[in-house]
Backbone as ProteinMPNN parsed JSONL, in Angstrom:
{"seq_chain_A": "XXXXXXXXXXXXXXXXXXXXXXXXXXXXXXXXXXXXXXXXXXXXXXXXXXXXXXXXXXXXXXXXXXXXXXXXXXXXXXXXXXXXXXXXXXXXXXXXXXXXXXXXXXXXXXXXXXXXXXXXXXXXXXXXXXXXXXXXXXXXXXXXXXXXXXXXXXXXXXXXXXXXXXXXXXXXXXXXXXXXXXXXXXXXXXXXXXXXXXXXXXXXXXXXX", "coords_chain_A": {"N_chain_A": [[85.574, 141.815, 93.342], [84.187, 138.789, 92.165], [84.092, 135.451, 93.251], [85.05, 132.063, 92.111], [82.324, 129.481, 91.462], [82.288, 126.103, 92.038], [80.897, 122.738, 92.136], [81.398, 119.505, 93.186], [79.944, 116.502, 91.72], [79.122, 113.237, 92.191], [78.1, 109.54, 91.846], [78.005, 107.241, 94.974], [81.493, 106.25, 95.697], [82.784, 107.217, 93.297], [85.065, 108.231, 93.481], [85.368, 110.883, 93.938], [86.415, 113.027, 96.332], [89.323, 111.937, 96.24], [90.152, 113.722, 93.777], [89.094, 115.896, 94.813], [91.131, 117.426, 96.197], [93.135, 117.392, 94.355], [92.068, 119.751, 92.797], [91.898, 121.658, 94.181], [94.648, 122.32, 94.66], [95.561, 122.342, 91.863], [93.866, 124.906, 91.336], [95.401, 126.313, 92.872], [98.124, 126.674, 91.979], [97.387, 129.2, 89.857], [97.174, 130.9, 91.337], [95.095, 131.222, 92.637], [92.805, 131.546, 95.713], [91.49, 129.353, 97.647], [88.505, 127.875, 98.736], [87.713, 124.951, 99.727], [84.971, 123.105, 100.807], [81.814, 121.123, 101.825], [78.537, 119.228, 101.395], [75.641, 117.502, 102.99], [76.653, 119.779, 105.333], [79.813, 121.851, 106.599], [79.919, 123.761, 107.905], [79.675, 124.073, 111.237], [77.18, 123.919, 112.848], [75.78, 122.92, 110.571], [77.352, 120.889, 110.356], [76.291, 119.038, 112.458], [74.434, 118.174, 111.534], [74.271, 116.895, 109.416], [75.329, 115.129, 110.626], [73.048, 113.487, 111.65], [71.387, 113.284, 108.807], [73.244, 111.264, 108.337], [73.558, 108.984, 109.745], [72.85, 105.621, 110.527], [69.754, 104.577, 111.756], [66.988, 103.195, 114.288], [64.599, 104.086, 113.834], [62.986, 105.106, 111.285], [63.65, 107.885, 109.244], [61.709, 109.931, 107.807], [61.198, 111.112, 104.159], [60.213, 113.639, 103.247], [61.745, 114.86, 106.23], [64.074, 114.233, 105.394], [64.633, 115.734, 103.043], [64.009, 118.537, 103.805], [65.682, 118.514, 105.814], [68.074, 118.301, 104.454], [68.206, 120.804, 102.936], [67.968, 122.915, 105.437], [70.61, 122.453, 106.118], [72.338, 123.321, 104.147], [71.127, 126.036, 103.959], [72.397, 127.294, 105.964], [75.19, 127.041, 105.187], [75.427, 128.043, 103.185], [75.086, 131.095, 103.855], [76.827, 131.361, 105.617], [79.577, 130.459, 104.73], [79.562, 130.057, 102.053], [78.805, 132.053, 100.442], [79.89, 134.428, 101.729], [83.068, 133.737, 101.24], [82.935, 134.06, 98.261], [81.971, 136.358, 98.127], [84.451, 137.716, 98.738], [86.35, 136.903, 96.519], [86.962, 134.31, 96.161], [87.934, 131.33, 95.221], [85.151, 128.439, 95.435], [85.19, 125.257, 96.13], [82.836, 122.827, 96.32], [81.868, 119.761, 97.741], [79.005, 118.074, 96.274], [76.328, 120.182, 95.818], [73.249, 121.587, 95.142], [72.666, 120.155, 93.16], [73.059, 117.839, 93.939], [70.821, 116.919, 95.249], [68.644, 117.067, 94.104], [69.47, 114.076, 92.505], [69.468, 112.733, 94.563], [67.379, 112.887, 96.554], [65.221, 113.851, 94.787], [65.319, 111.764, 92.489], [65.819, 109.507, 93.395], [64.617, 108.936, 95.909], [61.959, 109.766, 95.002], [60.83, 112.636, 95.41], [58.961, 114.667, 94.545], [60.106, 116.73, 91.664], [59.038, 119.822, 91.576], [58.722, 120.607, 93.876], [61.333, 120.532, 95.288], [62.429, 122.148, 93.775], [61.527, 124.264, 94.545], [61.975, 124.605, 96.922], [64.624, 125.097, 96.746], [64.795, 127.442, 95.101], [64.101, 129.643, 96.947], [66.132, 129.329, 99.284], [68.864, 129.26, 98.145], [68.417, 131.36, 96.557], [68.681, 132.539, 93.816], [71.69, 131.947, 93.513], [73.991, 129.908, 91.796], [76.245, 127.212, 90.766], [78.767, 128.002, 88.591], [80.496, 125.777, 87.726], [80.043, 122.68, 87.674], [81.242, 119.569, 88.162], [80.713, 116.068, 87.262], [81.428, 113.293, 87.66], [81.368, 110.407, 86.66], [80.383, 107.146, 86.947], [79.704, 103.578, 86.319], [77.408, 102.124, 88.82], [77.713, 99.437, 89.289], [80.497, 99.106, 89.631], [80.939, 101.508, 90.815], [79.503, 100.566, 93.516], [81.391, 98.559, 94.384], [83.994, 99.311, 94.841], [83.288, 101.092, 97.174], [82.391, 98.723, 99.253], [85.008, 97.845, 98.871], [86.641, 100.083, 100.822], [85.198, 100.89, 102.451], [83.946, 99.979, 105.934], [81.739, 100.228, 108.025], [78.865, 101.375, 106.953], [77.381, 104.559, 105.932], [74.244, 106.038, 106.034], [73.062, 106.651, 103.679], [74.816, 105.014, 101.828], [73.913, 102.401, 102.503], [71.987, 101.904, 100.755], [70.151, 99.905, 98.003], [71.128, 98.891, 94.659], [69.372, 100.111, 92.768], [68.674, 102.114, 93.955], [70.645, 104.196, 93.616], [71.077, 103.718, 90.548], [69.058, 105.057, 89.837], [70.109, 107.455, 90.675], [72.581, 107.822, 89.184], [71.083, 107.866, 86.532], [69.56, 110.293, 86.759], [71.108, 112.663, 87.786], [72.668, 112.374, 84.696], [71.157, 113.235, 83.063], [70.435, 115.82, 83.887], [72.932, 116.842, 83.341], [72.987, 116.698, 80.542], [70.728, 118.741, 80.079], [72.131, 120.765, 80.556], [74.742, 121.462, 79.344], [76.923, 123.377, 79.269], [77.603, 123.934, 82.109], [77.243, 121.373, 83.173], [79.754, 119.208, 83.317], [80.884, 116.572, 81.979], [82.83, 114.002, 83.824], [84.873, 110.93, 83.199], [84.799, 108.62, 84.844], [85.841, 105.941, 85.56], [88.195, 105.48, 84.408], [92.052, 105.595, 84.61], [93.594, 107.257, 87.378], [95.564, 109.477, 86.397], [94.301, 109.875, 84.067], [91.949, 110.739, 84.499], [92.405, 113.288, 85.789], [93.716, 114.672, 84.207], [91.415, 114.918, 82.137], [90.048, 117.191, 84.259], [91.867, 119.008, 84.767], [92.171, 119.92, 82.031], [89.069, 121.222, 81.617], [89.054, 123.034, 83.805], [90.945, 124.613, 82.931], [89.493, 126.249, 80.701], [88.036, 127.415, 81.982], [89.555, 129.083, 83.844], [90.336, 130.791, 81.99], [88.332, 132.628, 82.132], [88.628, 134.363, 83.866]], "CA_chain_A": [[85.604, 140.686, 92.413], [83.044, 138.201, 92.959], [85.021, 134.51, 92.855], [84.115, 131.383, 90.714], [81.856, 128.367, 92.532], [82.427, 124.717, 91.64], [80.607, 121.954, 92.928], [81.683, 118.443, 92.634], [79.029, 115.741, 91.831], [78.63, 111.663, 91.356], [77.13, 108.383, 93.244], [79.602, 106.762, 95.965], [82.423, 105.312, 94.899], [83.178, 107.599, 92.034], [86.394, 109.074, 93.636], [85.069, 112.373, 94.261], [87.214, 113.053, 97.419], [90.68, 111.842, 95.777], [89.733, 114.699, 92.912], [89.056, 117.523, 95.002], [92.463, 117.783, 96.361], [93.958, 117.412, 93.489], [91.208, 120.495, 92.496], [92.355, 122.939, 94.771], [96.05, 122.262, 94.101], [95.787, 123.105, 90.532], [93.737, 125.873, 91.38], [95.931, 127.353, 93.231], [99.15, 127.006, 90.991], [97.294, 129.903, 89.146], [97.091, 132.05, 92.516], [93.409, 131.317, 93.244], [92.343, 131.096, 97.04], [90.628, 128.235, 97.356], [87.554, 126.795, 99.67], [87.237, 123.529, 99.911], [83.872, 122.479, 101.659], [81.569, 119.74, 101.508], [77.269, 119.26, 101.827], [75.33, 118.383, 103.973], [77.238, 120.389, 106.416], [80.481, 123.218, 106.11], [79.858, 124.65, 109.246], [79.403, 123.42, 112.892], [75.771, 123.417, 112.678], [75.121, 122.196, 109.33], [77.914, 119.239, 110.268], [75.501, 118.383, 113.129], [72.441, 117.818, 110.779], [74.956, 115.993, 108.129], [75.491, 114.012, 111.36], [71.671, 113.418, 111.996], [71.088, 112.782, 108.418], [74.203, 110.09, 107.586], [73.584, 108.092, 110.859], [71.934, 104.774, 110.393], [68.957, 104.591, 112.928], [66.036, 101.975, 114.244], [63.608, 105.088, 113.444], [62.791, 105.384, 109.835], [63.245, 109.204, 108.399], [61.008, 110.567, 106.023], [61.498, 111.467, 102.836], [60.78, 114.966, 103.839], [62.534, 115.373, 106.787], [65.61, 114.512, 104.782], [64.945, 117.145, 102.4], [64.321, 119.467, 104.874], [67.352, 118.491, 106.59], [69.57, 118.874, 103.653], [68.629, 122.215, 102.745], [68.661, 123.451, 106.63], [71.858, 122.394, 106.271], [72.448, 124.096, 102.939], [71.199, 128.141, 104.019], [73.647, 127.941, 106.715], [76.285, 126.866, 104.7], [75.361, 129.302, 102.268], [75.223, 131.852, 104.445], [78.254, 130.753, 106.571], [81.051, 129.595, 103.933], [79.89, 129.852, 100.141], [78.703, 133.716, 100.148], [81.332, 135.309, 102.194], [83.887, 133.488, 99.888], [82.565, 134.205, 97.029], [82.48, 137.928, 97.813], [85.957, 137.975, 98.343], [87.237, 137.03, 95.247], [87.742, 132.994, 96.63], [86.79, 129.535, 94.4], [84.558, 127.637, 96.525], [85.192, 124.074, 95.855], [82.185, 121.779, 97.232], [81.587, 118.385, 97.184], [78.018, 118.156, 96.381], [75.388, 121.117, 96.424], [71.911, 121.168, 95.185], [72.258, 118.568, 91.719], [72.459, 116.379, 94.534], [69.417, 117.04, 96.159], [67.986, 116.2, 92.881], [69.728, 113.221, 92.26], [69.177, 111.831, 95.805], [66.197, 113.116, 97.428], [64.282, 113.798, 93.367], [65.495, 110.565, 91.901], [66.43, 108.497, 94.236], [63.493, 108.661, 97.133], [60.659, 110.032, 94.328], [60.23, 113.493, 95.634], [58.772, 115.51, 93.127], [61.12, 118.141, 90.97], [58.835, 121.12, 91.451], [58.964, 120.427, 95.244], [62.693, 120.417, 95.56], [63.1, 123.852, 92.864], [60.86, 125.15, 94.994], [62.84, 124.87, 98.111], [66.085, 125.71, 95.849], [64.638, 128.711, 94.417], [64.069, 130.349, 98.173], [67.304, 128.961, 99.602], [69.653, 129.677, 97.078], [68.165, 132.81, 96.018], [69.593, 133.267, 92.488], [73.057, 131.553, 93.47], [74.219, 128.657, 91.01], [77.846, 127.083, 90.42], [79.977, 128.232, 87.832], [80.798, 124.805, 86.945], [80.028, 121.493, 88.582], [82.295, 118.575, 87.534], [80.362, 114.921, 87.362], [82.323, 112.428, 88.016], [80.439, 109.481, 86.296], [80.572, 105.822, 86.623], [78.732, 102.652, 86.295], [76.726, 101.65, 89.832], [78.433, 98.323, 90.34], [81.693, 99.631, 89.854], [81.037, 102.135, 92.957], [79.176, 99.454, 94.879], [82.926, 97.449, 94.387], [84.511, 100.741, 95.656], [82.866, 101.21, 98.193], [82.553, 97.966, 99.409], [86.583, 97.685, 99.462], [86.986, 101.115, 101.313], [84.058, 100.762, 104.11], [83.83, 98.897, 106.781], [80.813, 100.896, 108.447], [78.373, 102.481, 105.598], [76.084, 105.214, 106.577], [72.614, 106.075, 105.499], [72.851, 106.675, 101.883], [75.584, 104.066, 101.206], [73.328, 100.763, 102.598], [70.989, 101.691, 100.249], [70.139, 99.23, 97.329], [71.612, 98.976, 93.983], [67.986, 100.675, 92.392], [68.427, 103.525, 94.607], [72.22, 104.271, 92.633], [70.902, 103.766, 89.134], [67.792, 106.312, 89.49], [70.349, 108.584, 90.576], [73.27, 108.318, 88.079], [69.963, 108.799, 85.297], [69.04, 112.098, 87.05], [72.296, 113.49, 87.17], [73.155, 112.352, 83.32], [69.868, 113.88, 82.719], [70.997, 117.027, 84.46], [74.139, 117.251, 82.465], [72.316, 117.475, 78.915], [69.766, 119.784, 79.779], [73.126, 122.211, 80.992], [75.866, 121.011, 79.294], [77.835, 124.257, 79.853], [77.618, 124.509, 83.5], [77.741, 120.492, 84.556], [81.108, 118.668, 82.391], [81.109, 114.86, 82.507], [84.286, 113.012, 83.884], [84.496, 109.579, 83.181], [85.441, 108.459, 86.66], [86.27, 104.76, 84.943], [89.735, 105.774, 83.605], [93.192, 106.224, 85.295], [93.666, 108.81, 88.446], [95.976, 110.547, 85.918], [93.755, 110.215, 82.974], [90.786, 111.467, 85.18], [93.313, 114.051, 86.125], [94.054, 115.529, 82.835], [90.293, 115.316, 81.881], [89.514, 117.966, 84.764], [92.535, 120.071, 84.317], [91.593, 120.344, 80.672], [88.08, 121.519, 81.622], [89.494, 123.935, 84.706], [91.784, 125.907, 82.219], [88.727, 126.683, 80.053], [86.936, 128.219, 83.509], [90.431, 130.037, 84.448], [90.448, 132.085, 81.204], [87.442, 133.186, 81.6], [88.862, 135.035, 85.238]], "C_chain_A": [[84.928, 139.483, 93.045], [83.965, 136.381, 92.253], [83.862, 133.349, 92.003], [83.462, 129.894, 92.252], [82.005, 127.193, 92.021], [82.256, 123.845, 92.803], [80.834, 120.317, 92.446], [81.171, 116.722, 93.126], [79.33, 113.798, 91.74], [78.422, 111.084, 92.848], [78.692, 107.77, 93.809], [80.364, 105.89, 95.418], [82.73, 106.415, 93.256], [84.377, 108.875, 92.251], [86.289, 110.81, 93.579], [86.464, 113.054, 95.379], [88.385, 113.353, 97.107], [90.632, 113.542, 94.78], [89.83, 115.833, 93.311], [90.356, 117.839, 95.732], [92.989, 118.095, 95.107], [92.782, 119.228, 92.26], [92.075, 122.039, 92.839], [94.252, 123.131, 94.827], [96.543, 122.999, 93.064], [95.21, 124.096, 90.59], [94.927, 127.015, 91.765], [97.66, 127.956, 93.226], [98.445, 128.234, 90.345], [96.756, 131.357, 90.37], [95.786, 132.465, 92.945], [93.78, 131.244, 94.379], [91.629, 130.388, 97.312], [89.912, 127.701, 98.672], [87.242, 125.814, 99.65], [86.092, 123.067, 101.211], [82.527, 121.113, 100.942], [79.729, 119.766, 102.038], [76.854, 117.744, 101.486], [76.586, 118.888, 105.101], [78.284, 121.644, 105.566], [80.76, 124.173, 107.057], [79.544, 123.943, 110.727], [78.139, 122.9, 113.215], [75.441, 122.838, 111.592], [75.962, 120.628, 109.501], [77.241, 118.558, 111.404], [74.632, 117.525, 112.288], [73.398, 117.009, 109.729], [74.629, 114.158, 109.581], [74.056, 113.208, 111.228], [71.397, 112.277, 110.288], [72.001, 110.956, 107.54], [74.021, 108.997, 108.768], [72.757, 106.866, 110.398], [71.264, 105.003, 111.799], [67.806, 103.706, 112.875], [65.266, 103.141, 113.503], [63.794, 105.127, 111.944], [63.006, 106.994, 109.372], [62.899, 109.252, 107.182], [61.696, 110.912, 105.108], [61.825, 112.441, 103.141], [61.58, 115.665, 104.582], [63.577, 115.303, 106.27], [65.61, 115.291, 104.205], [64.896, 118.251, 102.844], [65.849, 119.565, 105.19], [68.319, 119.231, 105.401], [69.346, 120.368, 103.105], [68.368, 123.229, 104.192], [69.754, 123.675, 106.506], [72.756, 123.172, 104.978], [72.258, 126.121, 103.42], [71.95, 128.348, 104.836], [74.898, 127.752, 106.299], [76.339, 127.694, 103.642], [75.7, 130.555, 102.623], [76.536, 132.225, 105.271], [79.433, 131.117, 105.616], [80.729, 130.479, 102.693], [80.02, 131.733, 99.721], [79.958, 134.341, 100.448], [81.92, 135.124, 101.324], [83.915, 134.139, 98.973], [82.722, 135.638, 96.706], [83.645, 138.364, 97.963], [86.506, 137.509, 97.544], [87.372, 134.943, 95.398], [87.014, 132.236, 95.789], [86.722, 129.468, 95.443], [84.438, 126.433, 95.487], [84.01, 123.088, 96.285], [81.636, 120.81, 96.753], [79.75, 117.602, 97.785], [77.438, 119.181, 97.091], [73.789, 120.517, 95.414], [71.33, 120.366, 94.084], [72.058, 117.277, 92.632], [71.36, 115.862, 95.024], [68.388, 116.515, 95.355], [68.254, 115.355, 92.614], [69.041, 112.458, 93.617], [67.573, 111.975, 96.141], [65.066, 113.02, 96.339], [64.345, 112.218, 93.022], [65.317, 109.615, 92.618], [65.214, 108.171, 95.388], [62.137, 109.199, 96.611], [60.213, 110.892, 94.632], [60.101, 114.414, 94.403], [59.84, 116.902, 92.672], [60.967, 119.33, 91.774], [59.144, 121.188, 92.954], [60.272, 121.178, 95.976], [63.496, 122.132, 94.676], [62.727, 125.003, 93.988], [61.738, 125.881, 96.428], [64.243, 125.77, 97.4], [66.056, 127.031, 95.756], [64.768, 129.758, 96.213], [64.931, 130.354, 99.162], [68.78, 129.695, 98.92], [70.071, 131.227, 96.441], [68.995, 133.345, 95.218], [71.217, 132.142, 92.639], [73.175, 129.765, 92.931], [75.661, 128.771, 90.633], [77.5, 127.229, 89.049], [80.294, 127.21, 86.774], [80.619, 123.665, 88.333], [80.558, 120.113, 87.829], [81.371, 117.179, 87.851], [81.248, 113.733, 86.889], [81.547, 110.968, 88.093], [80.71, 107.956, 86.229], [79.467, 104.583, 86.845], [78.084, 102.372, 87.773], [77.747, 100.738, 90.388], [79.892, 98.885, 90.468], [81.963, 100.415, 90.958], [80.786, 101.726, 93.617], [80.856, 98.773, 94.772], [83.889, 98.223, 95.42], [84.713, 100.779, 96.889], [82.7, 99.987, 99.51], [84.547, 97.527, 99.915], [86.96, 98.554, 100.345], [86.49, 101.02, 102.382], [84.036, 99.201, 104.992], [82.122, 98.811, 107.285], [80.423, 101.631, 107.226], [77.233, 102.946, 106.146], [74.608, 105.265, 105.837], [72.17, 105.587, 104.568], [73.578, 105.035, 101.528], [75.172, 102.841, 101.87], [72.147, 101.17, 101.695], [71.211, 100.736, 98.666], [70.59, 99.761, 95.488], [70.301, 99.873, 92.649], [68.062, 101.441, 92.458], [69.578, 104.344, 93.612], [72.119, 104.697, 91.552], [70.105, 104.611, 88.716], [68.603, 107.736, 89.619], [71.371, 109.212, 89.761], [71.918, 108.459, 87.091], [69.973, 110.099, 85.425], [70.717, 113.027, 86.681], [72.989, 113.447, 85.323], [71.831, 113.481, 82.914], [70.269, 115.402, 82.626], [71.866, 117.664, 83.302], [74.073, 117.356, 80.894], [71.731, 117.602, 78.861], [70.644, 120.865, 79.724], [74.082, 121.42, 80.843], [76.991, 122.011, 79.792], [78.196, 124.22, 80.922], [78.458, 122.823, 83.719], [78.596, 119.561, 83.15], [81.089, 117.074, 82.996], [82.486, 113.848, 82.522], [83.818, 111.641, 83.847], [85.53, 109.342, 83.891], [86.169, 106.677, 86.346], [87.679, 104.59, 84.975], [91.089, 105.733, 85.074], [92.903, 107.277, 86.082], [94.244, 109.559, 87.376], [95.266, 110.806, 84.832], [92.108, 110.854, 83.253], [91.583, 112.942, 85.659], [93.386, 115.642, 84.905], [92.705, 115.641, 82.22], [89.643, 116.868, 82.643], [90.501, 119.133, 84.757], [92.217, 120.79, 82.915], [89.836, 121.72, 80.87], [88.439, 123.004, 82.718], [90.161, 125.537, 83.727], [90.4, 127.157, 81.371], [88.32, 127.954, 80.898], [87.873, 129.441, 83.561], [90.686, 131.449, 83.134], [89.258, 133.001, 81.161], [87.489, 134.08, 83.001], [89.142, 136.425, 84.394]], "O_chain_A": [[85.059, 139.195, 94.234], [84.325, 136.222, 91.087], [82.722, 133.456, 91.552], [83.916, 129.567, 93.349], [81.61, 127.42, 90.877], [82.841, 123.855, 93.886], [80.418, 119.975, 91.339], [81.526, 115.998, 94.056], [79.985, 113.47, 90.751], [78.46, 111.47, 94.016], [79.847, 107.792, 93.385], [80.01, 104.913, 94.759], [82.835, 105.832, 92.177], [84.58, 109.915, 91.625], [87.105, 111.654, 93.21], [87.45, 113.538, 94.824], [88.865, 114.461, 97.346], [91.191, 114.49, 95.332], [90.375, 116.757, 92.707], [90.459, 119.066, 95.728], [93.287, 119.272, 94.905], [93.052, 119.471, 91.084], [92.573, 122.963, 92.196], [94.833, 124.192, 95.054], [97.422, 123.861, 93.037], [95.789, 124.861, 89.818], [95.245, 128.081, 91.238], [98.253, 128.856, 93.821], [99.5, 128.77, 90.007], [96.161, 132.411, 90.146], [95.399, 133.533, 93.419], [94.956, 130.925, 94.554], [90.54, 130.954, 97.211], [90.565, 127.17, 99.571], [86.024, 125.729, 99.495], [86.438, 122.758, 102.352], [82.515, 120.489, 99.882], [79.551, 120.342, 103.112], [77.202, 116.999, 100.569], [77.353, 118.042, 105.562], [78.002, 122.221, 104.515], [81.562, 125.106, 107.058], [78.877, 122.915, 110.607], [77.917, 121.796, 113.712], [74.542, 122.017, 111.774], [75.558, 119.556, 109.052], [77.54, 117.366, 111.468], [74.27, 116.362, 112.471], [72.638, 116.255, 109.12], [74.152, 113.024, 109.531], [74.123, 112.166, 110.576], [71.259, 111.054, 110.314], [71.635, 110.087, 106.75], [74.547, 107.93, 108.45], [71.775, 107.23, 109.75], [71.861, 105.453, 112.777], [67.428, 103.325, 111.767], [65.399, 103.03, 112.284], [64.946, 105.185, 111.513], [61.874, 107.303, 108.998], [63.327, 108.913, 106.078], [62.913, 111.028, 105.257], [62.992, 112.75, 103.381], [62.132, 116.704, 104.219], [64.331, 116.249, 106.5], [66.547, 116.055, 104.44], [65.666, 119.105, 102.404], [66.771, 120.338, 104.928], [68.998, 120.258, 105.42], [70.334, 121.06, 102.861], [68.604, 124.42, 103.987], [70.206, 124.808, 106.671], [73.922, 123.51, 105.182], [73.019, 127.069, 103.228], [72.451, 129.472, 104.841], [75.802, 128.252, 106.969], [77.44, 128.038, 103.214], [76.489, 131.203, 101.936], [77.039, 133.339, 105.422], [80.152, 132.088, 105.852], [81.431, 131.427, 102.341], [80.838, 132.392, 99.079], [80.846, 134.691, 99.672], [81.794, 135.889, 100.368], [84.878, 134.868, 98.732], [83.236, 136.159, 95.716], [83.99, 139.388, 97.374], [87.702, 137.664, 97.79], [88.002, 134.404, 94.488], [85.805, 132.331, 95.578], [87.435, 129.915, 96.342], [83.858, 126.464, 94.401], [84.617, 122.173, 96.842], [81.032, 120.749, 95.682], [79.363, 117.033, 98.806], [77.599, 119.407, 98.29], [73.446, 119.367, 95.142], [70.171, 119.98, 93.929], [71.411, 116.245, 92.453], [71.014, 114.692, 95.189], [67.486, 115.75, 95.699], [67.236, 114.938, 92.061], [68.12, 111.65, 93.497], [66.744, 111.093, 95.917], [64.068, 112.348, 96.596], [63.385, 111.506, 93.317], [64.457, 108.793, 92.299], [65.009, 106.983, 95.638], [61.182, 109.21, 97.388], [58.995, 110.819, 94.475], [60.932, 114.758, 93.563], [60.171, 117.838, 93.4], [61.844, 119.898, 92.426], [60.01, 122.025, 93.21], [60.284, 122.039, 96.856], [64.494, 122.824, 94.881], [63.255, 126.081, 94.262], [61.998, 127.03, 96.786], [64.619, 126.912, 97.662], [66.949, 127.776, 96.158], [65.709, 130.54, 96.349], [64.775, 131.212, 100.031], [69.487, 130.576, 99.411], [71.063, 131.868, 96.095], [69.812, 134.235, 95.453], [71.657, 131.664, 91.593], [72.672, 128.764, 93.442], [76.261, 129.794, 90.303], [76.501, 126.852, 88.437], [80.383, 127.372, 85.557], [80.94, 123.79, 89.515], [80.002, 119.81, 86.774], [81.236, 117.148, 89.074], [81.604, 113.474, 85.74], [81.18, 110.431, 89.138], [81.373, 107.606, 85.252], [78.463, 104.757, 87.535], [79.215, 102.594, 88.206], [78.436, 100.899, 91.395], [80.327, 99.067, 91.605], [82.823, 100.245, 91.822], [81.344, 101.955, 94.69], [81.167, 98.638, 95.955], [84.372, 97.824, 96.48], [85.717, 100.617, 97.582], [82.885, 100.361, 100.668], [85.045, 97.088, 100.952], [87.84, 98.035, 101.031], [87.2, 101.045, 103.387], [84.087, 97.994, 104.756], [81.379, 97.847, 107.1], [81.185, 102.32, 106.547], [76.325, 102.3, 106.669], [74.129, 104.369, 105.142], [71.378, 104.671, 104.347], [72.937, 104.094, 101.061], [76.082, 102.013, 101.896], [71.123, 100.582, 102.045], [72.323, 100.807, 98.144], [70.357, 100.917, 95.134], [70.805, 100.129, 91.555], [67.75, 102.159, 91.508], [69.108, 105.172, 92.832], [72.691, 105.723, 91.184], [70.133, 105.043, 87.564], [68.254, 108.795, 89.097], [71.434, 110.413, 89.498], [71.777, 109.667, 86.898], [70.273, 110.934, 84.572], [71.165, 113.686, 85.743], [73.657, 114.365, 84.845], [72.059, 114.585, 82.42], [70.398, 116.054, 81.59], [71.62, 118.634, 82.585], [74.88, 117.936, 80.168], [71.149, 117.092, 77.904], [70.329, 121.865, 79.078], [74.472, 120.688, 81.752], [77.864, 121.635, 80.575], [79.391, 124.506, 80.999], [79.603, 122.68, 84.146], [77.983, 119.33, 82.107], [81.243, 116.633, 84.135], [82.993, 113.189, 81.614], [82.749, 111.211, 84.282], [86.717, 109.645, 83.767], [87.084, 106.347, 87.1], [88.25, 103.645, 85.52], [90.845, 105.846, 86.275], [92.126, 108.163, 85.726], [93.533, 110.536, 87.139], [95.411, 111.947, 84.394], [91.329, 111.297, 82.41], [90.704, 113.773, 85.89], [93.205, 116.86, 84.881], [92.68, 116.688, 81.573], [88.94, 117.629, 81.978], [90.008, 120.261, 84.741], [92.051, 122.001, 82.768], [89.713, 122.8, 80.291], [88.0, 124.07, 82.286], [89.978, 126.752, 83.786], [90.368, 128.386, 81.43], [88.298, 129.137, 80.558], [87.439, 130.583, 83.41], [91.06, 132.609, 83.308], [89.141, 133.939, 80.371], [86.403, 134.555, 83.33], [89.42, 137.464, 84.992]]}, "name": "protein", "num_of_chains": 1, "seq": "XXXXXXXXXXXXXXXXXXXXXXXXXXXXXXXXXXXXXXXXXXXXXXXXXXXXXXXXXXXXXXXXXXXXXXXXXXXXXXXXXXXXXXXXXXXXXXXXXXXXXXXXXXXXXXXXXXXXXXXXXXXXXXXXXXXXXXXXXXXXXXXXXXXXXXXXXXXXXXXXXXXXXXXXXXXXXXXXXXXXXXXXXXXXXXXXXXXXXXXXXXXXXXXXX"}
């Protein structure tokens, strides 16, 4: 029995984190086994290269090398974590896989689509979540967030309020070309009324075990 994959998307500050606990919880009231992992990284080596790419540094990194980086860090976590899992029967929970790559690295730093499929398609090889949960909210509202929570903000999160808005587009974008697959939480609301939005959407998934 080959298990179910769910990956769980939005820009910082949109309570992703709080969520996926509360993910694998309710999963596993219904006697799932549940993986909870997280990209870039998942594994020892891929949480090096997370390291590498979340670090602020005097040195500038490319565009490319970040996309590089993040799907380095992606086939060993594929390889590592998501597969195995998956062939044993286990949800794999992860917070952010390759919508992000499109949101961030496509949207967000202007690398072209076909570029980024391209890598996907040879990485990936065939393997796509199940269901990926977006967890949607306005920009400033996660700059506020984030801002109250951090002291120290790494790579991504000093970047400008521009960078944010190109990438909630892409991901809305995302989510009504494939409404089936990626489900839009409105991350705005109450913990419990964000709560009961993703349980609602979970049950759908679990009948279909």
């Amino acid at each position: 029995m080959i298990g179910k994959f769910i990956s769980i998307e939005g820009i910082e500050g949109a309570g992703k984190s709080t969520q996926i606990q509360f993910i694998k919880t309710y999963l596993e009231r219904f006697n799932q086994t549940v993986v909870v992992t997280r990209e870039p990284g998942g594994t020892p080596l891929a949480e090096e290269i997370r390291e590498l790419l979340l670090k602020p540094r005097e040195e500038r990194m490319s565009d490319d090398t970040e996309l590089l980086l993040m799907f380095a860090a992606r086939a060993q976590h594929i390889n590592q974590v998501i597969l195995p899992a998956l062939s044993e029967g286990k949800w794999v929970v992860c917070d952010r896989f390759v919508d992000a790559t499109f949101a961030y690295q496509g949207a967000g730093r202007g690398i072209h689509e076909e570029r980024i499929a391209a890598l996907s398609e040879w990485t990936l090889a065939g393997l796509k979540t199940d269901l990926t949960l977006l967890f949607d909210l306005p920009v400033d509202v996660g700059q506020q967030r984030v801002n109250q929570r951090l002291l120290q903000k790494d790579r991504f999160e000093q970047e400008k309020t521009d960078f944010f808005e190109k990438i909630r587009h892409c991901y809305l974008e995302r989510a009504a070309a494939e409404p089936e697959r990626i489900q839009i939480i409105d991350a705005e609301k109450s913990i419990t009324a964000i709560e009961q939005q993703v349980s609602n959407i979970l049950d759908k998934l679990l009948k279909k075990v």
